[in-house]
N, C-alpha and C positions, 0 to 999 in steps of 0.2 A: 504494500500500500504506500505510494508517494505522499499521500498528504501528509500521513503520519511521521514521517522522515525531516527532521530539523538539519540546519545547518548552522551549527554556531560560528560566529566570528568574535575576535575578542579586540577591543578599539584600540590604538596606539594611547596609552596612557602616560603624559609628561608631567613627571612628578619625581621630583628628589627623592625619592624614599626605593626607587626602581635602580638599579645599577643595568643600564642599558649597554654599556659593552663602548666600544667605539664607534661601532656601524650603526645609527640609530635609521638607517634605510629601513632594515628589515624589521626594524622596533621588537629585536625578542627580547623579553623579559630576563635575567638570568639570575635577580635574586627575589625571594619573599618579602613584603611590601616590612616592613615594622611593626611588631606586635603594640594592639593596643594594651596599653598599661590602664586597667582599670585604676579610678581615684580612690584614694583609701579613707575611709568615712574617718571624719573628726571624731573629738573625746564628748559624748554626751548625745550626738548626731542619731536621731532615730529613721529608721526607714518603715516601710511598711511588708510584712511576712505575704511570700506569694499561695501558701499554703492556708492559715486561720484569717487573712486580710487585716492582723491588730497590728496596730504600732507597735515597736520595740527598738530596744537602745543595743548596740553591736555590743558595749564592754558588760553589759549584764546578760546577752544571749547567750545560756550554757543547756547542755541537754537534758530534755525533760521539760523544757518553755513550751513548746509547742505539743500541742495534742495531736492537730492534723499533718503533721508532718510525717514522711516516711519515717519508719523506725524499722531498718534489718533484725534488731535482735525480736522484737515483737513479732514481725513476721515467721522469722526463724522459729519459735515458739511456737505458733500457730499452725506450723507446717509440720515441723515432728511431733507434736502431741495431736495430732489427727484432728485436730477441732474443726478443719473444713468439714467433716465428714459430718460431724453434730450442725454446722452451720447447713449444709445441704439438707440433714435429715428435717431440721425445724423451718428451713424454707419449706419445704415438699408438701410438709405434714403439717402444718402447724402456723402456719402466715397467714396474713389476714389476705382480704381480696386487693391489697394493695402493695401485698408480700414484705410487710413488714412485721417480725417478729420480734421475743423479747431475745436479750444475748442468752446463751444457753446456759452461764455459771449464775445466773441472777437471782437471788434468794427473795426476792419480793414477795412474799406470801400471798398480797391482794391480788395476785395473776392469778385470772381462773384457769388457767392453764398449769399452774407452777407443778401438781403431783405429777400428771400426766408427763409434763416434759423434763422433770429429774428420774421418771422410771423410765423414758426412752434412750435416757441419756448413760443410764445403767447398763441397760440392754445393750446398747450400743458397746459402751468398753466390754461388752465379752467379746464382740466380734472385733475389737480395737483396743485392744489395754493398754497403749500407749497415750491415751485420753487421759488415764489416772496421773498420768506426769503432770498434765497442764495445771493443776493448781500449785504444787510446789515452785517448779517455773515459772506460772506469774506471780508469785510471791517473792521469788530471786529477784525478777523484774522491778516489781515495784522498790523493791529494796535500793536495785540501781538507778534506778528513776529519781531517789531521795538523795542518792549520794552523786547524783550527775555526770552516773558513769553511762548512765541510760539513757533513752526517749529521743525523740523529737527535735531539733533547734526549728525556731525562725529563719527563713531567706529571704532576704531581701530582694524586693522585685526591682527586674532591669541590672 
């Protein structure tokens, strides 16, 4: 198919930051332009997090500030204590028509759901007893979370 077929051309660019050689006839490029140096935020300088949108200050952002931010060890948790498998089982079985459910460790008593989905959740670790880990590990968790070896930071948008 021709149409689909591009032709790039790239423009002759005159710009000090290009080491054009001697023959500027042929305008090849021979070096990488200069890396931008990002600016380094002042003392006090707050930006705004691209992940929970709060303001926050760069020299008090330490981990465990941010809730919505990635966290590898969280995940990592979630993935070897098989808790997707509880999160799939209480989507499937147990969501409302808007498939929102409650978290599967939630001790809420007022859920009328709460026996039903702690005796599913039993059930479940016979076929999964690597499930029984997840409570010790989010307790390691939270522990790291307090000592800010854990969690989340802030990033600043842009």
């Amino acid at each position: 198919d021709e149409a689909s077929k591009h032709e790039y051309t790239y423009p002759y660019v005159d710009n000090s930051d290009f080491d054009l050689g001697e023959d500027t006839k042929g305008a090849v490029i021979k070096t990488q332009p200069v890396k931008f140096k990002p600016r380094r935020k002042e003392d006090g300088e707050r930006s705004r997090c691209v992940y929970c949108r709060d303001m926050f200050n760069h020299e008090e952002n330490k981990r465990g500030q941010c809730q919505d931010a990635p966290d590898r060890v969280k995940t990592c948790i979630h993935r070897v204590s098989c808790m997707w498998c509880a999160d799939t089982m209480l989507y499937h079985c147990m969501s409302d028509p808007e498939g929102d459910y409650t978290d599967p460790c939630s001790c809420d008593t007022s859920d009328e759901m709460f026996c039903l989905r702690w005796m599913a959740l039993i059930a479940l670790s016979f076929i999964a007893p690597c499930m029984c880990c997840y409570l010790p590990l989010r307790a390691c968790y939270h522990c790291g979370v307090m000592c800010r070896c854990c969690g989340g930071k802030h990033k600043a948008a842009g």
